[in-house]
C-alpha angles and dihedrals in degrees: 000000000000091000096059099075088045097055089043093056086049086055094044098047094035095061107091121216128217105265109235117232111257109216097260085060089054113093106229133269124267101251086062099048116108109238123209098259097059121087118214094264106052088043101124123121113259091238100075100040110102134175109254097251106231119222108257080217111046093041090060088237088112123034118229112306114250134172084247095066101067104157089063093047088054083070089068096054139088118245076242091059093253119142111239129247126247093248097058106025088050099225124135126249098260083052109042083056094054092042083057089041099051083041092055094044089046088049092056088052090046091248095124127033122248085208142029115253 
């Protein structure tokens, strides 16, 4: 009776399971092959390529951001009322803290809205 565990434990460890790939056995995925038009140097994935977003500002597009023009300062806004943030509204970083600032100071006055109707 002494000898059934042992020969259990012999069936159970002798039976070999599928090894499951590990991620550096996997092939890539499509989005990071490189295709035959590409050269090595543009091979990066679409996805990651973005436009370099330009200041409003800085660019004379915009004139300086105050708390009067609220209608430009409505761009820089969500449709929820929040301020944007840099990275997606493109303004530098002189100018991202005067646009928070001239929000802050038009919704004191009840030029902007705190909250979305």
């Amino acid at each position: 009776m002494a000898e059934a565990p042992e020969k259990k434990k012999e069936e159970r460890g002798s039976k070999e399971k599928p090894r499951r790939p590990r991620p550096m056995d996997r092939k890539p995925s499509r989005s990071y092959q490189k295709s035959d038009k590409m050269s090595d140097k543009t091979a990066i994935p679409s996805r990651l390529k973005f436009k370099k977003k330009v200041c409003r500002f800085c660019s004379g597009s915009l004139k300086e951001a105050g708390y009067r023009d609220y209608e430009a300062l409505k761009r820089f806004t969500s449709d929820r009322g929040k301020i944007l943030p840099r990275r997606i509204t493109g303004c530098c970083a002189k100018h991202q803290r005067k646009v928070s600032k001239a929000i802050k100071q038009a919704r004191n006055l009840a030029l902007l809205p705190y909250v979305a109707e």
